[in-house]
MARBA-3410 file (N, C-alpha, C, O; in Angstrom, 1 decimal):
255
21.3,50.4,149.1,21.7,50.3,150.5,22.6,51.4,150.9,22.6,51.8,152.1 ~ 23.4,51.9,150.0,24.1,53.0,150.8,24.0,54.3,150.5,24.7,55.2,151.0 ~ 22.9,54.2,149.7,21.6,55.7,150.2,21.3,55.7,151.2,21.7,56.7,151.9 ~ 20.5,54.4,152.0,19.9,54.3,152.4,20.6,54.5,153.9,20.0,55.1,154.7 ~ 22.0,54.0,154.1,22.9,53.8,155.3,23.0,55.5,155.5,23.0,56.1,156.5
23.1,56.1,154.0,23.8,57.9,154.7,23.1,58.4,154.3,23.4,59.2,153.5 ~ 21.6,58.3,154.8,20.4,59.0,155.1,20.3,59.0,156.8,20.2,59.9,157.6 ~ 20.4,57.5,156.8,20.5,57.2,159.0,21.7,58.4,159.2,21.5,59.4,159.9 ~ 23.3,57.9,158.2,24.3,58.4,158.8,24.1,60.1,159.1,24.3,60.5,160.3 ~ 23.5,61.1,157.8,23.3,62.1,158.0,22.1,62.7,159.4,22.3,63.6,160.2
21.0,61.9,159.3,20.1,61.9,160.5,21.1,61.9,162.0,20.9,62.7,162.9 ~ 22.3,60.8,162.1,22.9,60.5,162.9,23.8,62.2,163.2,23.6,62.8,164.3 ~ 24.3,62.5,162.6,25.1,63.7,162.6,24.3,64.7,162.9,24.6,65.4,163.8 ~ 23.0,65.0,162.2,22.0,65.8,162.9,21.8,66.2,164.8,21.9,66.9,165.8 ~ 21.2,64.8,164.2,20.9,64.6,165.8,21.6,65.1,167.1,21.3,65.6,168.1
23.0,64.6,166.5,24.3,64.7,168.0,25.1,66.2,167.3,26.1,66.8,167.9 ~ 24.6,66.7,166.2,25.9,68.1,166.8,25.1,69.2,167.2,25.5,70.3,167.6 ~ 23.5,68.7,167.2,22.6,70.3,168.1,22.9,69.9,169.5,23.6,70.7,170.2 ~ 22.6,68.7,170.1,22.9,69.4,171.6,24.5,69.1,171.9,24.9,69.0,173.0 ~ 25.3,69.0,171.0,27.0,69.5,171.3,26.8,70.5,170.9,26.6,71.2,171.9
26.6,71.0,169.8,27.4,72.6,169.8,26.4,73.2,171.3,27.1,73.9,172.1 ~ 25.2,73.1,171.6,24.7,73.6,172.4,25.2,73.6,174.0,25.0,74.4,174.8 ~ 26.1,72.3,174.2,26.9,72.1,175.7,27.9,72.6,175.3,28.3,73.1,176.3 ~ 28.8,72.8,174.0,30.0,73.6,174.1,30.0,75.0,174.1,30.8,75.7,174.8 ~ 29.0,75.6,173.3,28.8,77.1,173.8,28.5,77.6,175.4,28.8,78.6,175.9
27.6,76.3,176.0,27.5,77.0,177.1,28.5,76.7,178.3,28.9,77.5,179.1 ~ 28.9,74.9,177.9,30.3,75.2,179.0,31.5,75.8,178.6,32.6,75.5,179.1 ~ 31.3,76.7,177.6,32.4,77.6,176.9,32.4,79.3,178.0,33.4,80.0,178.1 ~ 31.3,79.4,178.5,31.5,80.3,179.7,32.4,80.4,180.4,33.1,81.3,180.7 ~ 32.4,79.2,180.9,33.6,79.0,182.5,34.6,77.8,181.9,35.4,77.5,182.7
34.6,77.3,180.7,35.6,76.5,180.2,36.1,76.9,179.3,35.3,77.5,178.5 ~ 37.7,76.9,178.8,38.4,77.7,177.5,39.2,77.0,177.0,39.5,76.1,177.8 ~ 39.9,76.9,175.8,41.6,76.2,176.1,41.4,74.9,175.6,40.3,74.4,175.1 ~ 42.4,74.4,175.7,42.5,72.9,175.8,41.7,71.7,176.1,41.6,70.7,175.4 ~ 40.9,71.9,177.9,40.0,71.1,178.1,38.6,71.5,177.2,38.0,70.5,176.8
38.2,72.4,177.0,37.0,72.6,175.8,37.2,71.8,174.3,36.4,71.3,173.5 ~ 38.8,72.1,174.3,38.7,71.5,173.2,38.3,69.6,173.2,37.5,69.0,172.6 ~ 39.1,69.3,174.0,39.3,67.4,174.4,37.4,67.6,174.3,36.9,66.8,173.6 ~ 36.7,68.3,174.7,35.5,68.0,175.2,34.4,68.0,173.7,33.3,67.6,173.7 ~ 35.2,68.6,172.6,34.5,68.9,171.4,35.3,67.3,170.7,34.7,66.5,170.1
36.1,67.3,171.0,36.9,65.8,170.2,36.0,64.5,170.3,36.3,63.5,169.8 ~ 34.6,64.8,171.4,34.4,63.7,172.0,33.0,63.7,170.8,32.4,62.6,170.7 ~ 32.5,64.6,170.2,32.0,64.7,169.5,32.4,64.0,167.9,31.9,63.1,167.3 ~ 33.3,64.6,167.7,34.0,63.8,166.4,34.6,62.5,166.7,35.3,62.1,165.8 ~ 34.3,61.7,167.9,34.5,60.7,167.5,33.5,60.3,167.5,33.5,59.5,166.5
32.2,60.3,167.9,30.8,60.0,168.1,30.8,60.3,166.1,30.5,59.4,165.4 ~ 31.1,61.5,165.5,31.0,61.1,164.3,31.4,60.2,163.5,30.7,59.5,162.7 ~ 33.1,60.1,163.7,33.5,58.8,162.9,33.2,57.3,163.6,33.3,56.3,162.9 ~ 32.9,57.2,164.8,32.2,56.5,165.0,31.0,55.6,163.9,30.9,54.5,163.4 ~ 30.3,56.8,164.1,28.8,56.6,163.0,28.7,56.5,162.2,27.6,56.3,161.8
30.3,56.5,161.0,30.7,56.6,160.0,31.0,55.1,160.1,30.9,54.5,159.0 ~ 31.4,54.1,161.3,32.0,53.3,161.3,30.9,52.0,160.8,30.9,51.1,160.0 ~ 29.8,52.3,162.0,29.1,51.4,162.3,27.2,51.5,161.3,26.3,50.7,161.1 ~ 27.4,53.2,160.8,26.7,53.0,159.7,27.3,52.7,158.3,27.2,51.6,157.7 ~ 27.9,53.6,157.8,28.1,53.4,156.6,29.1,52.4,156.4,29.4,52.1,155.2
29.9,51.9,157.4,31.0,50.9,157.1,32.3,51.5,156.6,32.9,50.8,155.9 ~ 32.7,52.6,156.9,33.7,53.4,157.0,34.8,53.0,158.0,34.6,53.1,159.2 ~ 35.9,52.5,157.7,36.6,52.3,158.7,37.9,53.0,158.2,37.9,53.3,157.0 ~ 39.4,53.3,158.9,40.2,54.0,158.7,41.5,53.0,158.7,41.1,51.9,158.6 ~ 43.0,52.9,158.7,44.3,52.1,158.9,45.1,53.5,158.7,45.3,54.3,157.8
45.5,53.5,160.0,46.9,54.9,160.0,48.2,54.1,160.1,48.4,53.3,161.0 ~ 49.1,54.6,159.0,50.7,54.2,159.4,51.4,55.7,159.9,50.8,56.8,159.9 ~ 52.3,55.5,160.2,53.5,56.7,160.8,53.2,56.9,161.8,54.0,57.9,161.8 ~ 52.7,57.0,163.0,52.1,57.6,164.4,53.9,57.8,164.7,54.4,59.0,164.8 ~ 54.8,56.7,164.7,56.1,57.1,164.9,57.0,58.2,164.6,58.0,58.3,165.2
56.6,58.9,163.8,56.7,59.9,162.9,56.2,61.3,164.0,56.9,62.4,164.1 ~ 55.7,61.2,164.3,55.0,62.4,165.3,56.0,63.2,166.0,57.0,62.5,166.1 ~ 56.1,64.1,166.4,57.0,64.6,167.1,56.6,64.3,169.3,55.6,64.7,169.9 ~ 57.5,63.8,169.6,56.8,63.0,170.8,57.3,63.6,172.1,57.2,62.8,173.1 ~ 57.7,64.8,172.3,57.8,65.9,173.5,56.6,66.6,173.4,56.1,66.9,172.3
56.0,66.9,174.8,55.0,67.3,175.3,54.0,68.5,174.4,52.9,68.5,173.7 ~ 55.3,69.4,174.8,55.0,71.3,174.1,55.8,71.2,172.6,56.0,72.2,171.9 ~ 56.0,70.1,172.2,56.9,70.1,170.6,55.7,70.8,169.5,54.5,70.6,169.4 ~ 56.4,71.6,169.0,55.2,72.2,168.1,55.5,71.3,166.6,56.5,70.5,166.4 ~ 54.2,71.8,165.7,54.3,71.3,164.8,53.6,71.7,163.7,52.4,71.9,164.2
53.5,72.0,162.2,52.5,72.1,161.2,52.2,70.9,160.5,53.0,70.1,160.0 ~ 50.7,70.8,160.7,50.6,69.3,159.7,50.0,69.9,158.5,49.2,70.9,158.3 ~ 50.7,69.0,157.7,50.0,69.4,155.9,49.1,68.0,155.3,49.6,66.9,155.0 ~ 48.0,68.3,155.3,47.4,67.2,154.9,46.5,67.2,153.8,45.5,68.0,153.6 ~ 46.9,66.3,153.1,46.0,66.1,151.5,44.1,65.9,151.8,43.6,65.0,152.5
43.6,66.5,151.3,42.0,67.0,151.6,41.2,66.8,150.6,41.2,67.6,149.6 ~ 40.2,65.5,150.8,39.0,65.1,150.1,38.5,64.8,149.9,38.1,64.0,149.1 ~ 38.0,65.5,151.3,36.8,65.4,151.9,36.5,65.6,153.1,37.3,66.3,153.7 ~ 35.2,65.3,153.8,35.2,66.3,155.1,35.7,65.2,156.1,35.9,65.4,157.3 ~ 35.7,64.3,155.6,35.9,62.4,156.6,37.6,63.1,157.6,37.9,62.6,158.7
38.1,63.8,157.1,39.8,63.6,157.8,39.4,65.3,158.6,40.1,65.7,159.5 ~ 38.6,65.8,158.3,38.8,67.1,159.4,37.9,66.7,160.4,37.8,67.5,161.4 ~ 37.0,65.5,160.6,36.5,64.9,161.4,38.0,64.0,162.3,38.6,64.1,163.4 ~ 38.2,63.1,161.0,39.1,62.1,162.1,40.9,62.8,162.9,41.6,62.5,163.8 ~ 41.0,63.6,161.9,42.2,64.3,162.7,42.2,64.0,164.2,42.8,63.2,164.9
41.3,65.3,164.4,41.9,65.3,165.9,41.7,64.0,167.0,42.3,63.8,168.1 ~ 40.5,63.0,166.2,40.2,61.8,167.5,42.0,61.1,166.8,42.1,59.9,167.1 ~ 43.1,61.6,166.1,44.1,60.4,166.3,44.9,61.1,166.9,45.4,60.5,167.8 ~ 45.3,62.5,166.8,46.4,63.1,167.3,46.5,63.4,169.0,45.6,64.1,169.4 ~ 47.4,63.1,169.7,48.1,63.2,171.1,47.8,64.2,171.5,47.2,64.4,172.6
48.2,65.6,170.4,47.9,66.4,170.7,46.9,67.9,170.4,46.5,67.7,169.3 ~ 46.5,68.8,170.7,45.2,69.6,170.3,45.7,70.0,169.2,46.9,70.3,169.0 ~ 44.3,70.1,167.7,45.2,70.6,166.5,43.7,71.8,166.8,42.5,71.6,167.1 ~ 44.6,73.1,166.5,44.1,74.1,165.7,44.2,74.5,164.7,45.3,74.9,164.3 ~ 42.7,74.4,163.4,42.6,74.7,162.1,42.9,76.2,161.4,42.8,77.3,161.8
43.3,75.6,160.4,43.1,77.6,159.6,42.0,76.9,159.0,41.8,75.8,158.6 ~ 41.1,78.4,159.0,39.7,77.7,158.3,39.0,79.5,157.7,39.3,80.6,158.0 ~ 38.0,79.1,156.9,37.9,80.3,156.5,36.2,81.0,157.6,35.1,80.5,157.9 ~ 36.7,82.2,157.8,35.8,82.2,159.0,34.1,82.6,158.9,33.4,83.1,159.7 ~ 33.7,82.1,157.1,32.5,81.9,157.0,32.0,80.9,157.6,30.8,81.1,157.8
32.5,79.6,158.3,32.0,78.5,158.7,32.0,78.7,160.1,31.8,77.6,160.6 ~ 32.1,79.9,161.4,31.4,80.0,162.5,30.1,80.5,162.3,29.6,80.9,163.3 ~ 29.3,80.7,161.2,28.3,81.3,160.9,27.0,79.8,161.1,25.9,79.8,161.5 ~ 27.7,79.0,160.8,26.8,77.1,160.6,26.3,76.9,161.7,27.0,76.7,162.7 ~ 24.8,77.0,161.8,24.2,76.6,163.2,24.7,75.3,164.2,24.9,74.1,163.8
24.9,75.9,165.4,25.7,74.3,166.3,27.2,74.1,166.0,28.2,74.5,166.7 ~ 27.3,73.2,164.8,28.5,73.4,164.1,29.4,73.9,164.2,30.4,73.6,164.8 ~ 29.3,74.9,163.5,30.2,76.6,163.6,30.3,77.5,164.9,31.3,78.1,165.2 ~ 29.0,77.6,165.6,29.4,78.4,167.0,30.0,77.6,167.7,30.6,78.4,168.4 ~ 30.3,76.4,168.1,31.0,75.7,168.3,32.2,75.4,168.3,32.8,74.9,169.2
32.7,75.8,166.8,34.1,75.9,166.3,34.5,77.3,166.7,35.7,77.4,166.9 ~ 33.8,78.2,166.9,33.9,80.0,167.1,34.5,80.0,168.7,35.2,80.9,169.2 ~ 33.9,78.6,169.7,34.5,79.2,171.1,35.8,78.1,170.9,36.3,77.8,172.0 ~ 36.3,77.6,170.1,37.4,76.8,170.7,39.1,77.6,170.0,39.0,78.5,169.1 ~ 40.1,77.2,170.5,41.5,78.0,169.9,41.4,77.9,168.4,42.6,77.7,168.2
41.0,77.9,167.4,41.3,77.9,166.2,41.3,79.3,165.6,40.9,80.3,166.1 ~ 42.2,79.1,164.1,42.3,80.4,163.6,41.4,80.6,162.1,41.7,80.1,161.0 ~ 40.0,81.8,162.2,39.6,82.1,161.5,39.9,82.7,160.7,40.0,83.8,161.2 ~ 40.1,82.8,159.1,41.0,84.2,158.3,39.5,84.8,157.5,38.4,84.5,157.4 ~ 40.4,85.9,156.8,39.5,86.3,155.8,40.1,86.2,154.7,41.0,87.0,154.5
39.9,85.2,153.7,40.6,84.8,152.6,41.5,86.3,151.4,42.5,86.5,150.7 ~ 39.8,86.9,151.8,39.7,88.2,150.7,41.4,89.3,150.9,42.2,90.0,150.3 ~ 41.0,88.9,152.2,42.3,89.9,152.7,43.9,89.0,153.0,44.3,88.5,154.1 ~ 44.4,88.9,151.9,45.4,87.5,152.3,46.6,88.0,153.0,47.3,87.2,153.6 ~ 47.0,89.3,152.9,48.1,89.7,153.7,48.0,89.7,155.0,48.8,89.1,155.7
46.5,90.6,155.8,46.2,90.2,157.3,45.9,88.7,157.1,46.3,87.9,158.0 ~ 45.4,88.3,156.2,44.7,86.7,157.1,46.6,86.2,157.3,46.9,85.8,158.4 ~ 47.3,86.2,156.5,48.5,85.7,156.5,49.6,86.2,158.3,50.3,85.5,158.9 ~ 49.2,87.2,158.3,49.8,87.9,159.4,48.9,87.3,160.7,49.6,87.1,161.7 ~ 47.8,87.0,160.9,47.0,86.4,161.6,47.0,85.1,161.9,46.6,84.8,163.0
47.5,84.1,160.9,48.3,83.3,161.4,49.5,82.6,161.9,49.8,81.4,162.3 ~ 50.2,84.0,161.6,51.5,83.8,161.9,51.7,84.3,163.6,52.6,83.9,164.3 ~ 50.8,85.2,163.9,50.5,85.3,165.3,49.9,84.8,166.0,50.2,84.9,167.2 ~ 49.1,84.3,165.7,47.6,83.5,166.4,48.6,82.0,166.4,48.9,81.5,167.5 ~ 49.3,81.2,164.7,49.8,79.9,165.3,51.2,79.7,166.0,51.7,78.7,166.3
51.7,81.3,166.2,53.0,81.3,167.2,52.4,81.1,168.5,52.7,80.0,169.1 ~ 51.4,82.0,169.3,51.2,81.6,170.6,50.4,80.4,170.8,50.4,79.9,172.0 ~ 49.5,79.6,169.4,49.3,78.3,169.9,50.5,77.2,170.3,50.7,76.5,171.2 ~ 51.1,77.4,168.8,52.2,76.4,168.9,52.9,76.4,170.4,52.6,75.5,171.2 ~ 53.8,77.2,170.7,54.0,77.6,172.2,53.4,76.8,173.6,54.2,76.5,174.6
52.0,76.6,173.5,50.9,75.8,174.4,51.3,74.5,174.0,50.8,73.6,174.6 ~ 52.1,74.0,172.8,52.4,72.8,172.8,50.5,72.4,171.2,50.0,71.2,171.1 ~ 50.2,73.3,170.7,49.0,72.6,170.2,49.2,73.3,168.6,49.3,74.4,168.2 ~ 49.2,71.6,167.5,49.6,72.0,166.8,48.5,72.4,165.5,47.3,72.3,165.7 ~ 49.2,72.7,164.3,48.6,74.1,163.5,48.3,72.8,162.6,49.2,72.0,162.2
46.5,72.7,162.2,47.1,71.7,160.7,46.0,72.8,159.3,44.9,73.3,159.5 ~ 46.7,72.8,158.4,46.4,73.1,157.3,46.2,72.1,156.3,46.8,71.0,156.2 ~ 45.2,72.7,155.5,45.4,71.7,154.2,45.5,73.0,152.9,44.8,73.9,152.5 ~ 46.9,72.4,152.6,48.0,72.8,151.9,47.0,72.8,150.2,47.6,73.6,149.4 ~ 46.2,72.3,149.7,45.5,72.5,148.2,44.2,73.7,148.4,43.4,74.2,147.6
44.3,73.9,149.8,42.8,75.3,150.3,41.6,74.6,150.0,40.6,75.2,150.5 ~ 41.3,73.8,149.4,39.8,73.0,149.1,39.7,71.4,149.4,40.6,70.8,149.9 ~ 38.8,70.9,149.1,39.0,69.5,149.0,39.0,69.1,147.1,38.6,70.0,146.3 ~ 39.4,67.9,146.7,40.2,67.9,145.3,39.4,66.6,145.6,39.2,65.9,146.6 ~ 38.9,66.6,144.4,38.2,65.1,143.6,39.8,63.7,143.7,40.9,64.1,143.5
39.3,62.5,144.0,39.9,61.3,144.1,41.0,61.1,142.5,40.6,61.1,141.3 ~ 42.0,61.1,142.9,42.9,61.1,141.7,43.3,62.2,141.2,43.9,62.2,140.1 ~ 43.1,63.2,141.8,43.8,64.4,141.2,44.6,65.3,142.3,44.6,65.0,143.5 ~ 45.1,66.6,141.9,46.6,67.1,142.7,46.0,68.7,142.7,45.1,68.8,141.8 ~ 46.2,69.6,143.2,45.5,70.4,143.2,46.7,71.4,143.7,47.7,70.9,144.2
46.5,72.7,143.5,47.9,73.1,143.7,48.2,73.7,145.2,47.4,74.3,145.8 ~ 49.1,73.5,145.5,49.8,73.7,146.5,50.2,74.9,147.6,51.4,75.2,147.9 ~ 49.5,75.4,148.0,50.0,76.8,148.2,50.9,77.0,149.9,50.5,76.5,151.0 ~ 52.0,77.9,149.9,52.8,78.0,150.8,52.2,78.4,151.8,53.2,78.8,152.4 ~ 51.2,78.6,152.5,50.5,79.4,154.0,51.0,78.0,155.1,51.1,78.1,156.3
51.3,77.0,154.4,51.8,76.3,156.0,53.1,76.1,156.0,53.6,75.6,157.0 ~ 53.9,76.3,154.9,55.5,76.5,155.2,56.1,78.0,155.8,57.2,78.4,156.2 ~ 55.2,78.4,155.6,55.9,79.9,155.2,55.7,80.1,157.0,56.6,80.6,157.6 ~ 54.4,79.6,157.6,54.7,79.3,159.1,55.5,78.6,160.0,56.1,78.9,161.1 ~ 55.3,77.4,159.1,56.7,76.7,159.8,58.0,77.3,159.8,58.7,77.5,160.8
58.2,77.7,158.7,59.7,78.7,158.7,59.7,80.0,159.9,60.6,80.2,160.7 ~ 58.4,80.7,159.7,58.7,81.8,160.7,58.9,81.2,162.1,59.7,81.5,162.9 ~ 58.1,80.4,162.1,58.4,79.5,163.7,59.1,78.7,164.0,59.2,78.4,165.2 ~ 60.0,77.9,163.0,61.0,77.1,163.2,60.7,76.0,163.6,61.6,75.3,164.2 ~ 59.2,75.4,163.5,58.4,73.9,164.0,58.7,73.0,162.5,58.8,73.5,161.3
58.7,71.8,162.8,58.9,71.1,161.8,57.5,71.1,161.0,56.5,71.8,161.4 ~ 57.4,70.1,159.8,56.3,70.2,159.0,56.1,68.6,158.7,57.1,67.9,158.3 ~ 54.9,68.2,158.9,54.3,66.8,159.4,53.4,66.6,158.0,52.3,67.0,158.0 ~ 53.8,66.1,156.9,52.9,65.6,155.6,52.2,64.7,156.1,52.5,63.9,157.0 ~ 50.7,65.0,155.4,50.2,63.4,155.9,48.9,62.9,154.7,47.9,63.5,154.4
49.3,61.8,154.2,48.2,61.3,153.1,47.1,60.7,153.4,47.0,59.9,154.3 ~ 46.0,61.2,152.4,44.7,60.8,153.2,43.9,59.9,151.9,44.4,60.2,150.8 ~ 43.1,59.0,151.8,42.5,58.3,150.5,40.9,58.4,151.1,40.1,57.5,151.3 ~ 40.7,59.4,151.3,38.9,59.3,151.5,38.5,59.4,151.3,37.6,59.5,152.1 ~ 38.1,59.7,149.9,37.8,60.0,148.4,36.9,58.7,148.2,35.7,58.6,148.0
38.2,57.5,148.2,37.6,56.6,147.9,35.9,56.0,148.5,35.1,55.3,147.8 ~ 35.9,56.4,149.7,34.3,56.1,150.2,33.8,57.4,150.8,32.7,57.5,151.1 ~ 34.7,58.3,150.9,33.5,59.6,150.9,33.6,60.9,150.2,33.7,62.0,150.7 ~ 33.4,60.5,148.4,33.4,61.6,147.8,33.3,62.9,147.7,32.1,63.4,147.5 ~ 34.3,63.8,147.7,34.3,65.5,147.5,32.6,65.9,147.3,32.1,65.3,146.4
31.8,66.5,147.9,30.6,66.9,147.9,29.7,65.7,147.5,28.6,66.0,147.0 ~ 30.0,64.4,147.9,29.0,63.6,147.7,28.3,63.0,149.0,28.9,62.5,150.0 ~ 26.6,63.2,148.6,25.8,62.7,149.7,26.1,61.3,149.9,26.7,61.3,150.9 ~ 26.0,60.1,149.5,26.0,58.9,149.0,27.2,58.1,149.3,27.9,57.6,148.3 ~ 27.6,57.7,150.7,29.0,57.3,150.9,28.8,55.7,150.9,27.8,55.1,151.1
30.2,55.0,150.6,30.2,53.4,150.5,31.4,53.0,151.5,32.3,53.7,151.8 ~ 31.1,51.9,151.8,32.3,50.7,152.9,33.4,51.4,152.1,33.5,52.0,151.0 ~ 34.0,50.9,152.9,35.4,50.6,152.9,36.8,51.0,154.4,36.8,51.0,155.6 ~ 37.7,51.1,153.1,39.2,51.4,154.5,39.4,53.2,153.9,39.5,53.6,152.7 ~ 39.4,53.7,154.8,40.4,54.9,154.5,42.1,55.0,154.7,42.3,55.6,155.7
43.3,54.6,153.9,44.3,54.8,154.5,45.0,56.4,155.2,44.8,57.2,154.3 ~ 45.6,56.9,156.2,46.2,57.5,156.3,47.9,57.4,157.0,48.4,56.8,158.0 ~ 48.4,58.0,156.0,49.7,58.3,156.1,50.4,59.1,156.7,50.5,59.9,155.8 ~ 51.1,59.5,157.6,51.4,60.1,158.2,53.3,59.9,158.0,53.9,59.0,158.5 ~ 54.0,61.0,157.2,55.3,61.1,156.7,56.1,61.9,157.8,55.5,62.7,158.5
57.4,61.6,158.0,58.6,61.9,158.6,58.4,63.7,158.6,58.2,64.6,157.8 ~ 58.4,63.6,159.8,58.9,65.1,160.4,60.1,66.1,159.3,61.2,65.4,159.4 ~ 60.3,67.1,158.4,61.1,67.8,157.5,60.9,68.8,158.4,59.8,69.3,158.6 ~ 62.1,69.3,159.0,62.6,70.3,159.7,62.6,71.7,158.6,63.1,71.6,157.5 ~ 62.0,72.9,159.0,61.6,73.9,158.0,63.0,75.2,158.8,63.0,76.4,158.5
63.7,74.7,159.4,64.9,75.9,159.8,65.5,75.5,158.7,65.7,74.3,158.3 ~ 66.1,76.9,158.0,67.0,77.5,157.5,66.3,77.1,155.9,67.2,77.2,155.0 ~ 65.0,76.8,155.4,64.4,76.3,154.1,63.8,77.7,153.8,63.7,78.5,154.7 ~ 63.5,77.9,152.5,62.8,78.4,152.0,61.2,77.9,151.6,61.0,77.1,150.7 ~ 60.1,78.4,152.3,58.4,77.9,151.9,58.6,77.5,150.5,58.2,76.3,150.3
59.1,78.3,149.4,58.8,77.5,148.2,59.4,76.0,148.4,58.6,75.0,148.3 ~ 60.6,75.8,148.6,61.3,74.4,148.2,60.7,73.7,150.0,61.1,72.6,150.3 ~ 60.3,74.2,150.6,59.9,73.3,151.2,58.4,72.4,151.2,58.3,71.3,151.6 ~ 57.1,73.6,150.3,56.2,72.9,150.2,56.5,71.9,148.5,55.6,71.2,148.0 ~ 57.4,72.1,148.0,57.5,70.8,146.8,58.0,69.8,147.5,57.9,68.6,147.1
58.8,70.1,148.8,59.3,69.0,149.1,57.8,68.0,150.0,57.9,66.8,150.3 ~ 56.7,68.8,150.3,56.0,68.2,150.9,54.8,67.8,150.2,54.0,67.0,150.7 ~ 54.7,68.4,148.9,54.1,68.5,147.5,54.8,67.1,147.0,53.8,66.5,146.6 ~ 55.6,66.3,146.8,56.3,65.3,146.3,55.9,64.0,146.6,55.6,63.0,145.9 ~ 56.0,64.2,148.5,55.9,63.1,149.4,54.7,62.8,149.6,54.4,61.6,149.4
53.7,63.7,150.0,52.2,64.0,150.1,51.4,62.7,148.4,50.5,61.9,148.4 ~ 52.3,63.3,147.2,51.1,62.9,145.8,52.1,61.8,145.6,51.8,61.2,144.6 ~ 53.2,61.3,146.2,53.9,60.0,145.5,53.2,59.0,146.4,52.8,57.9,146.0 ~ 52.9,59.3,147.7,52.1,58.4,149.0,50.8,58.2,148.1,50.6,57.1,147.6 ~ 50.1,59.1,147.9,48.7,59.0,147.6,48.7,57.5,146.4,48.0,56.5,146.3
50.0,58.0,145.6,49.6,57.2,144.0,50.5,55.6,145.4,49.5,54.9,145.2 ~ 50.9,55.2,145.9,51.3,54.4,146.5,50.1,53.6,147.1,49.9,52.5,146.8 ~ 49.5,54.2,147.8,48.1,54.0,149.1,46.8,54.0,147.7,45.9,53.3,148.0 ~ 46.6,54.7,146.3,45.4,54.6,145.9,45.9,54.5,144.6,45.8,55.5,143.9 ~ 46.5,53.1,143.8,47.0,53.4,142.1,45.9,53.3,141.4,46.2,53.3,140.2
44.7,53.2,141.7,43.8,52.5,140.9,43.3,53.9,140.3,42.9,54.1,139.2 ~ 43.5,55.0,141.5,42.8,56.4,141.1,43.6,56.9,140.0,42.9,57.4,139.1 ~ 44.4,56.9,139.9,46.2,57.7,139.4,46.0,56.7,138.1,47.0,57.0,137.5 ~ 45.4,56.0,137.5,45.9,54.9,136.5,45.7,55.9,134.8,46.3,55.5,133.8 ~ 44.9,57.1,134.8,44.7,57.6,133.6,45.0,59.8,133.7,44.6,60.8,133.2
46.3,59.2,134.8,46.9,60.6,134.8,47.8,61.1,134.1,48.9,60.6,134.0 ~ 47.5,62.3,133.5,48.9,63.0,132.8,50.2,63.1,133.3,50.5,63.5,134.4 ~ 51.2,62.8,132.4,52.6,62.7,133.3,53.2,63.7,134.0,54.0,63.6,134.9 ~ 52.6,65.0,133.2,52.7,66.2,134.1,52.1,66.5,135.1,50.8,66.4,134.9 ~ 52.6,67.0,136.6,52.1,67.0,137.7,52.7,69.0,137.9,53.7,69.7,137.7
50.7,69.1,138.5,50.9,70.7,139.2,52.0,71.5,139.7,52.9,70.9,140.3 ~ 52.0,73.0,139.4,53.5,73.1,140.1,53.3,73.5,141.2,52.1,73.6,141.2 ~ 53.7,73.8,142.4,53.9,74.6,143.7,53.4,75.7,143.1,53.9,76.0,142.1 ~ 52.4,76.5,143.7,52.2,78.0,144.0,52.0,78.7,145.5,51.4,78.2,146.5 ~ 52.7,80.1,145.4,52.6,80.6,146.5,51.2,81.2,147.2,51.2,81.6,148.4
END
């Protein structure tokens, strides 16, 4: 049966991102900004949606309190990644517009990707990490500014269910240059929609969402362990059953 559910579900996603990306490219003419974006959000919820009512995918977020709650308040969210389930549901929970760092082979993805190519997000080129690095330090200063915040995922891939993957500084090292706080947030969606797996099952996804850590006057290294700490102690909290045959040694921070 739940082949069978994320066969509909994948049909389901087919179907609705050719004529969205096709209304976002074209009201991407005379539309830019912010309202394009609200207008692409309406699509990812139509996906988690379909995730809800096909495969029985449902979500439980704690912390919304936690958020930073002035209009133009900027912010970096760092969020634990594994799977494609939270770069969908992100933005249908956040107040406010998030712009991704993402690697900018994926505006190449028919619909999908040109799609993602007209809205504020920042594409890098991995190969070149000093520009891509300088590129987001300029590209997420004048977003943040518009009040729209920067989310990264701090492991650069998505990481198999129970494991920690290492950490790398590209979203402290912004927060610091910009002086925006840094928003941890734990994700368990692993549990029903495995790292590269076709084949999804029911369940709850929990997300976490951790206390605002103010990044003035820190250093990126001791700030991404400090978000490296909160991030994999939540996880083993929200998912023990994954964590039950782990080594006592845990990954270190790399830059």
């Amino acid at each position: 049966m739940s082949f069978v559910r994320s066969v509909i579900h994948a049909l389901w996603m087919l179907v609705t991102v050719v004529p969205w990306g096709i209304i976002m490219c074209v009201n991407s003419l005379w539309k830019r900004g912010i309202p394009l974006y609200w207008m692409a959000v309406r699509w990812l919820r139509w996906a988690i949606g379909g995730a809800r009512l096909i495969l029985g995918i449902r979500y439980r977020v704690t912390g919304m309190e936690n958020l930073p709650q002035d209009k133009l308040a900027g912010a970096v969210l760092l969020v634990k990644h594994q799977s494609t389930y939270e770069t969908f549901l992100m933005p249908t929970l956040m107040p406010h517009p998030l712009a991704f760092v993402f690697k900018r082979e994926l505006i190449y993805v028919p619909f999908f990707g040109w799609a993602m190519s007209r809205l504020d997000m920042i594409h890098i080129d991995r190969s070149q990490r000093t520009q891509a690095f300088n590129k987001v330090v300029s590209q997420g200063r004048e977003l943040l500014k518009q009040g729209i915040w920067i989310i990264m995922f701090p492991e650069g891939t998505r990481i198999p269910r129970g494991k920690q993957g290492n950490y790398k500084t590209g979203g402290t090292r912004l927060a610091c240059e910009t002086g925006v706080p840094v928003i941890p947030i734990a994700v368990t969606s692993a549990k029903v929609w495995p790292r590269k797996a076709f084949v999804k099952t029911p369940g709850t996804v929990d997300v976490s969402i951790g206390p605002a850590i103010p990044s003035t006057g820190r250093r990126p290294d001791e700030l991404m362990r400090e978000v490296e700490t909160w991030i994999e102690s939540e996880m083993r909290r929200l998912d023990p059953e994954a964590y039950v045959t782990e080594p006592s040694s845990a990954a270190s921070t790399t830059a």
